[in-house]
ROTORMI-368069 format. One record per residue (C-alpha): residue in three letters; x, y, z. Coordinates in Angstrom, 2 decimals. Layout:
+---------+---------+---------+---------+
! residuo !    east !   north !      up !
+---------+---------+---------+---------+
!     ALA !       X !       Y !       Z !
...
+---------+---------+---------+---------+
# end
This chain:
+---------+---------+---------+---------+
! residuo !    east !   north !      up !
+---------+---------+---------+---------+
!     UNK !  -19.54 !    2.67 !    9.53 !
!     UNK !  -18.07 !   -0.46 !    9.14 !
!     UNK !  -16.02 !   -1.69 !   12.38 !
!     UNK !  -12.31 !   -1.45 !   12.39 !
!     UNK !  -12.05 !   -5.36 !   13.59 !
!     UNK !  -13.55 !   -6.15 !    9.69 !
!     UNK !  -10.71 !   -4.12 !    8.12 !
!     UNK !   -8.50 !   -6.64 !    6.14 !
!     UNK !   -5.56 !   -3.29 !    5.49 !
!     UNK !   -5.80 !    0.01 !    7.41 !
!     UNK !   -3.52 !    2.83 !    6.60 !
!     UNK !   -2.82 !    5.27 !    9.71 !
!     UNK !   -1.45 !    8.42 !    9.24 !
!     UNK !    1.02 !   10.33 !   11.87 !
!     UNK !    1.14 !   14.18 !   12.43 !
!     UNK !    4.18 !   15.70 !   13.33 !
!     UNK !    2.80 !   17.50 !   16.38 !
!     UNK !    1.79 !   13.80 !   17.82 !
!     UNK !    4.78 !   12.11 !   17.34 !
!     UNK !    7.20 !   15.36 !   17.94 !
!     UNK !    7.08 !   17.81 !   21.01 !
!     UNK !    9.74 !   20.73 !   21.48 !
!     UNK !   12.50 !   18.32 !   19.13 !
!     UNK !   11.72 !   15.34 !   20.89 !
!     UNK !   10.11 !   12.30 !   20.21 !
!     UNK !    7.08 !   11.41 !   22.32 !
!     UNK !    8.37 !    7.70 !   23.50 !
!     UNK !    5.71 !    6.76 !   25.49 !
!     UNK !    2.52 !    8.08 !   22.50 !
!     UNK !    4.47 !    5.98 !   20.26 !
!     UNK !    4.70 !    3.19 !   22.23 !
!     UNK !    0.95 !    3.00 !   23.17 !
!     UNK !    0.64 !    3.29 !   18.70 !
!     UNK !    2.56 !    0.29 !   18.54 !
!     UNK !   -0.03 !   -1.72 !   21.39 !
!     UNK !   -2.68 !   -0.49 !   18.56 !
!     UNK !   -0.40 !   -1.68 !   15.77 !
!     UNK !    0.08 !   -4.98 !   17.62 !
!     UNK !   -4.07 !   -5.28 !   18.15 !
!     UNK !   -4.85 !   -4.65 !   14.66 !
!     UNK !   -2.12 !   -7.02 !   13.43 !
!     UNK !   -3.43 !  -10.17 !   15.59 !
!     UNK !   -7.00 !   -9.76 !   14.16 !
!     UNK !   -4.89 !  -10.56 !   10.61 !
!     UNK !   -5.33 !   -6.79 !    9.63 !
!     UNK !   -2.52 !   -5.55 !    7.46 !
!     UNK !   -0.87 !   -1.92 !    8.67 !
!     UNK !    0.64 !    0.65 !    7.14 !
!     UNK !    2.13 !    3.58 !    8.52 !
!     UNK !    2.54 !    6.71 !    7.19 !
!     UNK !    4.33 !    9.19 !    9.22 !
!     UNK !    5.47 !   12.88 !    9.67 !
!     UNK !    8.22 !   13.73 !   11.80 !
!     UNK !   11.22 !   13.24 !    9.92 !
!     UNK !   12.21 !   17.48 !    9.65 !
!     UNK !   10.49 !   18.17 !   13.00 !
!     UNK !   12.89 !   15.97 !   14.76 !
!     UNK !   16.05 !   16.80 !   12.49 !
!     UNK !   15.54 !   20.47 !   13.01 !
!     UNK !   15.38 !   19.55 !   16.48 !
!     UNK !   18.50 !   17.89 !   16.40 !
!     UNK !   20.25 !   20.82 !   14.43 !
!     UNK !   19.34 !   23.32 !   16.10 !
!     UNK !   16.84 !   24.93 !   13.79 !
!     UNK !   14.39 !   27.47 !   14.26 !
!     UNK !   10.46 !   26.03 !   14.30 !
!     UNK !    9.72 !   28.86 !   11.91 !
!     UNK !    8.98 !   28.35 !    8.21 !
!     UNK !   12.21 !   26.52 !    6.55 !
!     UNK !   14.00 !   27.12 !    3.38 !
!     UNK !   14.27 !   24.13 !    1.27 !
!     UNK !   17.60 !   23.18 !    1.60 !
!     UNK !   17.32 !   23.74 !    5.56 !
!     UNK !   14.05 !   21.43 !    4.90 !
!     UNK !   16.11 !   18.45 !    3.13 !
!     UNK !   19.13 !   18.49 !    6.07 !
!     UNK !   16.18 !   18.73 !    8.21 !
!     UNK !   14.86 !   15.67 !    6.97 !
!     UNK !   18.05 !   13.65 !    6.16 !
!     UNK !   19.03 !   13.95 !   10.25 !
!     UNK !   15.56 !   13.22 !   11.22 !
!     UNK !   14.94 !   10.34 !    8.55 !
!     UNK !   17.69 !    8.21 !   10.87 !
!     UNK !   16.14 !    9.39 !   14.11 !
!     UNK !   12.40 !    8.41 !   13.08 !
!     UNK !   13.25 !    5.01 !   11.81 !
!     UNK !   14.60 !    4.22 !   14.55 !
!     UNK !   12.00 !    4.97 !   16.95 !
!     UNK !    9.83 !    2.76 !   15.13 !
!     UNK !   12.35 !    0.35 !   14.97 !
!     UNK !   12.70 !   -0.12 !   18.55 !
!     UNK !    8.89 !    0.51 !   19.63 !
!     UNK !    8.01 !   -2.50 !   17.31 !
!     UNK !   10.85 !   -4.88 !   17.60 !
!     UNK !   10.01 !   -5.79 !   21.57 !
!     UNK !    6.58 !   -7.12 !   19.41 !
!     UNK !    8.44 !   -9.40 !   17.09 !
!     UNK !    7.67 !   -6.56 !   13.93 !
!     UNK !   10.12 !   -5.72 !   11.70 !
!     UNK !   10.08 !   -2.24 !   10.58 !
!     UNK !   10.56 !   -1.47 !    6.51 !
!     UNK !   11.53 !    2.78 !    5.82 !
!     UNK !    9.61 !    3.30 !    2.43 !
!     UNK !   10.41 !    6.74 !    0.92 !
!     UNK !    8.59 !    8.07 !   -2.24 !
!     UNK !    7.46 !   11.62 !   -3.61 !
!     UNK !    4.82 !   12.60 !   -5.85 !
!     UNK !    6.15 !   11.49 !   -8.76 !
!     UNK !    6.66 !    8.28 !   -7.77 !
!     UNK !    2.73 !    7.93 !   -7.99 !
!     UNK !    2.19 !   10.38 !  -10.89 !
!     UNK !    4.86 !    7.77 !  -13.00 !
!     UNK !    2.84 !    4.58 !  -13.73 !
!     UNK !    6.01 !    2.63 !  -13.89 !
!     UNK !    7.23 !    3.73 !  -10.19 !
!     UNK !    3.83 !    3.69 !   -9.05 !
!     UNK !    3.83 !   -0.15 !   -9.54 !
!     UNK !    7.26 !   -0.80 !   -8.18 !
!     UNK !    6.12 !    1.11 !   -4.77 !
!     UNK !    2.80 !   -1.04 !   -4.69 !
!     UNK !    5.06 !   -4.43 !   -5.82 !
!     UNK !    7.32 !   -3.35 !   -2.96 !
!     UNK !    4.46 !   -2.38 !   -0.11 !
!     UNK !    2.72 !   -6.22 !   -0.85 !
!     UNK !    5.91 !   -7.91 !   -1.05 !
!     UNK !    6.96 !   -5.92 !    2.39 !
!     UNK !    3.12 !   -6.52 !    4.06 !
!     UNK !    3.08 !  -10.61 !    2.63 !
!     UNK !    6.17 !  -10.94 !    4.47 !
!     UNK !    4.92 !   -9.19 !    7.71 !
!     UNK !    6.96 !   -6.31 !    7.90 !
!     UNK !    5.71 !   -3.38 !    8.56 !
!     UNK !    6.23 !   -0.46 !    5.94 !
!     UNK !    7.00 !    3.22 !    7.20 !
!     UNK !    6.33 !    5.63 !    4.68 !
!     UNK !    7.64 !    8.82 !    4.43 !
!     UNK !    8.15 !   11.70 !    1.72 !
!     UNK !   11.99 !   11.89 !    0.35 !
!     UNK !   11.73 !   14.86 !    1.61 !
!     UNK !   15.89 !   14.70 !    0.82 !
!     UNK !   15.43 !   14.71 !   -3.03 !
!     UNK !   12.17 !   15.89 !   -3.96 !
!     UNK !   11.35 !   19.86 !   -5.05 !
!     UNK !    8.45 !   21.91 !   -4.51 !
!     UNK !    7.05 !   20.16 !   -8.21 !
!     UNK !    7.16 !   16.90 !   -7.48 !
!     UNK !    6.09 !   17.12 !   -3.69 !
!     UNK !    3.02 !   15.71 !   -2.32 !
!     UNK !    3.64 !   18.44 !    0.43 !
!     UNK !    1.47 !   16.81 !    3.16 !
!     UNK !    1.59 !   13.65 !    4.46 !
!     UNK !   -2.55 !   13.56 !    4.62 !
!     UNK !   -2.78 !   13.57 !    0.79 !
!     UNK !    0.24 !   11.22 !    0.86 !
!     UNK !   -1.61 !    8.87 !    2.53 !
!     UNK !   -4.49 !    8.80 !    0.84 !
!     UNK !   -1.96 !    7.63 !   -2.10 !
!     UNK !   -0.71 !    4.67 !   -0.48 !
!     UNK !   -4.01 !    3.86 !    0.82 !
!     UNK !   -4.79 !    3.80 !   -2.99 !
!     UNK !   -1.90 !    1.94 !   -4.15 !
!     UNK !   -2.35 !   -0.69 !   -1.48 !
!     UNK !   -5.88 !   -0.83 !   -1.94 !
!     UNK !   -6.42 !   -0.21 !    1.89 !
!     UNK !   -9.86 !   -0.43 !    3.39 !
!     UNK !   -9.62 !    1.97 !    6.01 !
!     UNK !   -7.58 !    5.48 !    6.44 !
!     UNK !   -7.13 !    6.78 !    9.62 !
!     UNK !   -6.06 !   10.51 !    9.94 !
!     UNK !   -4.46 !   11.18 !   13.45 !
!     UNK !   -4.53 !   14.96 !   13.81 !
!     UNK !   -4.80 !   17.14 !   16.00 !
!     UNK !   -8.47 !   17.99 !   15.30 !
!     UNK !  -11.42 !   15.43 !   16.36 !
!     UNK !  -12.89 !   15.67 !   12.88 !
!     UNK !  -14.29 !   18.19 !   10.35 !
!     UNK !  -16.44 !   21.14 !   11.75 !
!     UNK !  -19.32 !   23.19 !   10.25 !
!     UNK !  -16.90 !   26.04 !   11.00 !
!     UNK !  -13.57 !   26.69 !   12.34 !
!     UNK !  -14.36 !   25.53 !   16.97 !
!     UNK !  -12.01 !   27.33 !   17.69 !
!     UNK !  -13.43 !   30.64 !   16.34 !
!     UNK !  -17.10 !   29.85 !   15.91 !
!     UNK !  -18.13 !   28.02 !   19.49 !
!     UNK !  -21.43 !   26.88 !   17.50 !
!     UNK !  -19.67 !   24.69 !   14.93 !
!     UNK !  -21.02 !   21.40 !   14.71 !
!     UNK !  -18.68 !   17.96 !   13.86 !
!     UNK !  -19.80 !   15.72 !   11.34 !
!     UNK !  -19.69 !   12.44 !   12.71 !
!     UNK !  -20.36 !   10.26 !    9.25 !
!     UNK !  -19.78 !   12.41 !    5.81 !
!     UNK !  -21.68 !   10.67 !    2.33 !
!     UNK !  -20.82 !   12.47 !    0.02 !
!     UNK !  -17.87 !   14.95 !   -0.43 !
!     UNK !  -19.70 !   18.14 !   -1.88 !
!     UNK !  -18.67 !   21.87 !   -2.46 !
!     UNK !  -20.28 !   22.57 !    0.84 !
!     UNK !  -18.14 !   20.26 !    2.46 !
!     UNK !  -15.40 !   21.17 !    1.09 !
!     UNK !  -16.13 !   25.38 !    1.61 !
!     UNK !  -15.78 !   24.50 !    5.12 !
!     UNK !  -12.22 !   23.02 !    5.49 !
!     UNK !   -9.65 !   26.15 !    6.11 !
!     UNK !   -5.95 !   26.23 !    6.11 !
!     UNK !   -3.83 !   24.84 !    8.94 !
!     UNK !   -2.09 !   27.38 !   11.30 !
!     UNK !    0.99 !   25.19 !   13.12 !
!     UNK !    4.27 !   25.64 !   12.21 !
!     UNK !    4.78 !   22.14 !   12.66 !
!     UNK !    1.54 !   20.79 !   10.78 !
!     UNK !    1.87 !   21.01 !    6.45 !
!     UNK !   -2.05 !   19.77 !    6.18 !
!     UNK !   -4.99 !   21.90 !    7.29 !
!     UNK !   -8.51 !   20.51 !    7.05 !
!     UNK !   -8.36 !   21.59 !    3.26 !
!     UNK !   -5.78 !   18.80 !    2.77 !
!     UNK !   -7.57 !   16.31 !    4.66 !
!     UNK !  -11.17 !   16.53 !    3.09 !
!     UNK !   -8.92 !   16.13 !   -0.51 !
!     UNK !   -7.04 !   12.86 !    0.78 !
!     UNK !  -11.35 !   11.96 !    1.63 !
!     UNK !  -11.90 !   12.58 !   -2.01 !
!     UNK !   -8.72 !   10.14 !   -2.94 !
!     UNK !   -9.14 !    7.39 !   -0.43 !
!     UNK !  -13.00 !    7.29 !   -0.47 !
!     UNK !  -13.41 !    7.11 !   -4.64 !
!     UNK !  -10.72 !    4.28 !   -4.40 !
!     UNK !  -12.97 !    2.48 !   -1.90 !
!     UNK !  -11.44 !    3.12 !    1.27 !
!     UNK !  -13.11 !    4.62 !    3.90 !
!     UNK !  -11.19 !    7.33 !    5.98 !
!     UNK !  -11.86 !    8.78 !    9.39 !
!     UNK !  -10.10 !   12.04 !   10.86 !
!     UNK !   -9.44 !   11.96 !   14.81 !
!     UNK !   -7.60 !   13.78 !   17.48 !
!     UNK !   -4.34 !   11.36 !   18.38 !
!     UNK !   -2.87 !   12.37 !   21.21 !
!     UNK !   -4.19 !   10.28 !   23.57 !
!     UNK !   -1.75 !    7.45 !   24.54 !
!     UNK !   -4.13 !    4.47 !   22.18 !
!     UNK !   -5.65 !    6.51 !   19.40 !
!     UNK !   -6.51 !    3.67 !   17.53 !
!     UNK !   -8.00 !    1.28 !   20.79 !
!     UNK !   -9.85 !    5.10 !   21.41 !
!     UNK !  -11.34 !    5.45 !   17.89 !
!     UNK !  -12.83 !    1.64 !   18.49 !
!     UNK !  -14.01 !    3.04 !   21.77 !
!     UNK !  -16.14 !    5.57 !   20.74 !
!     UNK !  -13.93 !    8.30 !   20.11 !
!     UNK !  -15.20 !   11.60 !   18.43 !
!     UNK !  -14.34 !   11.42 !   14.72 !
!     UNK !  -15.60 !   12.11 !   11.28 !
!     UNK !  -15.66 !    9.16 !    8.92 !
!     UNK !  -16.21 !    9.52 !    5.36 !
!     UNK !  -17.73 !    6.65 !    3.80 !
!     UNK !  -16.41 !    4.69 !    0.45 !
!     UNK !  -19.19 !    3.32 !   -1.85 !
!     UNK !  -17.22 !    0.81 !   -3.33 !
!     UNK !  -14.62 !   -1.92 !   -1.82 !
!     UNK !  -11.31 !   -0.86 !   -2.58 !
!     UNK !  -11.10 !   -4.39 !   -4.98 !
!     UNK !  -14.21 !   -3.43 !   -7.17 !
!     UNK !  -12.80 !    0.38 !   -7.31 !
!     UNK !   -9.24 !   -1.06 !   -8.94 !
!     UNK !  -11.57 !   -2.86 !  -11.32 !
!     UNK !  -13.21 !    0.26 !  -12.17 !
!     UNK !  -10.15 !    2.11 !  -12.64 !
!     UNK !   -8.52 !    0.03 !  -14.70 !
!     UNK !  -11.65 !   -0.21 !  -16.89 !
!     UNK !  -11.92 !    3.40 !  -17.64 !
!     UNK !   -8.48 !    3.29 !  -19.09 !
!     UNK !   -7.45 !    3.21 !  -22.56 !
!     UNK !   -5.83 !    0.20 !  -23.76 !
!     UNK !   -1.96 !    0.66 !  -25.48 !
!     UNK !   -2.04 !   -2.34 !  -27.19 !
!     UNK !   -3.15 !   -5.85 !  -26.73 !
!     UNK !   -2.26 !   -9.21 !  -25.73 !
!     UNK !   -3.85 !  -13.01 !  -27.67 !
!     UNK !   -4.10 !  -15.81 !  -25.57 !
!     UNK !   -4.50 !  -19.39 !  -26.09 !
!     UNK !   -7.72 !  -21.30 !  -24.99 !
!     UNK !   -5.67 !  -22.66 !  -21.45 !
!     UNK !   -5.07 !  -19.22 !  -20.59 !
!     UNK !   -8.32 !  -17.93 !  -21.24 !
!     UNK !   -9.15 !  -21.02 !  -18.94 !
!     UNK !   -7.04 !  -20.37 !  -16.04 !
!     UNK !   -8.00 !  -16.17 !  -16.41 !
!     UNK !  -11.66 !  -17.24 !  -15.30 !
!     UNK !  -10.51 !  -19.16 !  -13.03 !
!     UNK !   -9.12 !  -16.13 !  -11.07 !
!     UNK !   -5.20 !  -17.00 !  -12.05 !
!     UNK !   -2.58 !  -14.25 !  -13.29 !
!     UNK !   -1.64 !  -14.61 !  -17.10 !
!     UNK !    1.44 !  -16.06 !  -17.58 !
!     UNK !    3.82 !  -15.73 !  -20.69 !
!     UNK !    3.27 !  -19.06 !  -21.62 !
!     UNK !   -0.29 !  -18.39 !  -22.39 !
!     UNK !    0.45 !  -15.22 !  -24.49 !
!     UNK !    0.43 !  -16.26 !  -28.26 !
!     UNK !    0.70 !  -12.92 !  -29.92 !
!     UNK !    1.52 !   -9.08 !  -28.85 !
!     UNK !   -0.11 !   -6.31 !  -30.76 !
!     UNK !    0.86 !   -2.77 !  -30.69 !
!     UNK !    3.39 !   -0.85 !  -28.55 !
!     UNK !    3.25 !   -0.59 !  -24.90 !
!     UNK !    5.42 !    0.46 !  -21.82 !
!     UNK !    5.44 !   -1.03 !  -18.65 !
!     UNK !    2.37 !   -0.63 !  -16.43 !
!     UNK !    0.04 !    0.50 !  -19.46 !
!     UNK !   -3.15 !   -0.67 !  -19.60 !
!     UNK !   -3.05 !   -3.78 !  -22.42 !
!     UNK !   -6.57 !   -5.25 !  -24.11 !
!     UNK !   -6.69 !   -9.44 !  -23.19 !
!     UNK !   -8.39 !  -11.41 !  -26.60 !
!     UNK !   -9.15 !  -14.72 !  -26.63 !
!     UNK !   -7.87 !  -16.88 !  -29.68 !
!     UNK !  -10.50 !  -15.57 !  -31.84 !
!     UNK !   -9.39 !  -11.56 !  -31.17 !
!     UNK !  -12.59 !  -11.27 !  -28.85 !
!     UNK !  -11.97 !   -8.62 !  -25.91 !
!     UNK !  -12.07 !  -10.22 !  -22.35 !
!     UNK !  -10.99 !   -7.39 !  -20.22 !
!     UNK !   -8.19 !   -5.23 !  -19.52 !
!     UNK !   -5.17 !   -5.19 !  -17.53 !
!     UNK !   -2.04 !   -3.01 !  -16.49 !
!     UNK !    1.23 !   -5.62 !  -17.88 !
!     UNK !    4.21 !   -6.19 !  -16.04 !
!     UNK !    6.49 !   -6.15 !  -19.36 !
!     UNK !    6.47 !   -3.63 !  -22.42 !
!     UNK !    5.59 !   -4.83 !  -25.40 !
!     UNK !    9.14 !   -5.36 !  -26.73 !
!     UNK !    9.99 !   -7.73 !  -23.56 !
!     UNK !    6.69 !   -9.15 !  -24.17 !
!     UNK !    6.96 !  -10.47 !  -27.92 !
!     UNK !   10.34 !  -12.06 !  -26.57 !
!     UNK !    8.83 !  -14.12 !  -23.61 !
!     UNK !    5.71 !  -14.60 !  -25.29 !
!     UNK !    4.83 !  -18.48 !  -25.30 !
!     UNK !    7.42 !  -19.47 !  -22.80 !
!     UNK !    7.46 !  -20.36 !  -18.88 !
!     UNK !    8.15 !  -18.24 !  -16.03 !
!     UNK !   11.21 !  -19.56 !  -15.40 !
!     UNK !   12.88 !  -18.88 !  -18.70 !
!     UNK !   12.32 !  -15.32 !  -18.55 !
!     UNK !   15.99 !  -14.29 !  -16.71 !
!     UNK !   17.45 !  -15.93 !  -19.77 !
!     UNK !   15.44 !  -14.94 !  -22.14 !
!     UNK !   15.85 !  -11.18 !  -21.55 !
!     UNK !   19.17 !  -11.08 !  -19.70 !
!     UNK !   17.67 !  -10.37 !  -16.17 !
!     UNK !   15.18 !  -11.75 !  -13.21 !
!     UNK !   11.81 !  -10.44 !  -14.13 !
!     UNK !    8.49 !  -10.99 !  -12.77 !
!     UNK !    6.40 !  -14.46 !  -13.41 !
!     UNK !    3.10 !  -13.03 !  -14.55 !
!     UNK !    2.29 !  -10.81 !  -17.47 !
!     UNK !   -0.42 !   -9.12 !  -15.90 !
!     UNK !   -0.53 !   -9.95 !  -11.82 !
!     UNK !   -4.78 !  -10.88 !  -11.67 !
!     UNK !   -4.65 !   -7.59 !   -9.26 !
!     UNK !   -4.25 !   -5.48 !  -12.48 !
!     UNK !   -6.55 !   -6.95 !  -14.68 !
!     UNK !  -10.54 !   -6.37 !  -14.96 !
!     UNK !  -12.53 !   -8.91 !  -16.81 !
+---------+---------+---------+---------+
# end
């Protein structure tokens, strides 16, 4: 595996049981993850955080049982300890000069193309500005259908959506097992994992806390995400005070590799899809498009078809020759309208603040 100190954005994942004992927060495990936080951050290494904890502090704080929850006992759960969470990561990462950003989403925010590129426009506005994001399922709004339902497979979204290079799984397992330890003292770990097969996966089994949503079933299927999105992922035990200064040192884990970098797995995404529509360009924009730039209205001389935001558009040249694809910013409508004109005309134009580029270099594949 690739060393942690080459990973230009990690995503770490928190388990409830780490950050929450008996209602209360563990201050001084958190503290010791924000001294990782801090390390990673002064090697230039973007962080994102995705943590659990929210309902297993509000129920704390409400008195509820630590038995299974009804929905609605779920949501209050979760609206208490949304307030509670956030600020423990607040003041664990201020004394370090980080401001802390609460980012809440649900399934269908990454199921909905259009949502799905507001979260991702939000996370790398949040991360260029040095914040550091907290996300967390709305665990306030969202319904059994549009739940991720574990914050491992969560994760494994945003590590998609901000094309992290590294997942990190703190659990409360060292890594997946040939069988269950705990009932089979022979079971082996896998220390490095190729390729996810139907072997591997026959051995992950359901979780059994009351606290923990994700078993090792949930965990090899965030793998399968992060890993075909080109982000390698590693699953550790995360109690100890520095998980992350721990997992450097040697600690026992199982990593499972990505064969791609997360940029050339975007590429290949967006490749595979089918284009809505199309956009011409003139010769300049063709120009500044191989010379890695975003395209820019003012390049755009014609708009064929009908599109909605975030579809995948074909990009011609002047002569109607394909030169790639890309997901645009604008639908086709909004498109025809700013078509041929600069950046800076586009509030007027359409009657609001919109973004400069037609299709951010990010979502295109040429």
């Amino acid at each position: 595996m690739e060393p942690l100190s080459t990973a230009k954005r990690v995503v770490i994942k928190i388990g409830s049981a780490l950050l929450v004992e008996q209602g209360c927060l563990r201050n001084a495990w958190l503290k010791g993850l924000a001294d990782d936080v801090v390390m990673l951050r002064s090697r230039g290494t973007d962080v994102v955080l995705v943590s659990s904890g929210s309902i297993a502090l509000g129920r704390g704080a409400l008195g509820l049982p630590s038995t299974a929850l009804a929905l609605e006992q779920s949501q209050a759960a979760a609206a208490v300890g949304q307030i509670r969470l956030a600020r423990a990561y607040e003041e664990a990462l201020a004394p370090h000069g980080i401001t802390t950003a609460q980012v809440l989403v649900t399934l269908e925010d990454s199921a909905n193309r259009r949502r799905y590129l507001n979260t991702r426009a939000t996370l790398e506005q949040l991360l260029s500005l040095g914040a550091m994001p907290i996300v967390n399922e709305n665990d306030t709004v969202a319904t059994d259908e549009i739940r991720f339902g574990d914050n491992d497979r969560l994760a494994a979204q945003v590590a998609v959506t901000v094309g992290a290079d590294r997942l990190i799984l703190l659990s409360d397992v060292d890594g997946l097992y040939t069988a269950n330890p705990s009932i089979d003292p022979s079971a082996t770990r896998f220390d490095v994992v190729d390729d996810i097969t139907p072997q591997i996966e026959a051995m992950a089994e359901d979780a059994t806390s009351s606290l923990s949503k994700g078993g090792m079933k949930t965990k090899v299927m965030a793998a399968k995400t992060a890993t075909s999105a080109g982000c390698a992922m590693a699953i550790m035990e995360g109690s100890v005070l520095r998980p992350i200064h721990a997992l450097e040192a040697g600690a026992n884990a199982t990593w499972f590799t990505a064969q791609l970098d997360p940029h050339a797995a975007r590429k290949a995404w967006i490749v595979a899809m089918k284009p809505q529509g199309s956009v011409r360009l003139d010769a300049g924009a063709v120009r500044a498009l191989n010379a890695g730039k975003s395209l820019l209205p003012a390049g755009v001389t014609d708009i064929i078809g009908v599109f909605e935001r975030g579809d995948s558009v074909a990009i011609e040249d002047p002569d109607g020759r394909t030169l790639g694809l890309g997901l645009t910013r604008y639908t086709s409508a909004e498109a025809k309208v700013i078509k041929g004109h600069q950046s800076h005309e586009i509030e007027e134009l359409l009657g609001y603040a919109g973004r400069a580029a037609l299709i951010h270099r990010d979502d295109m594949a040429l």
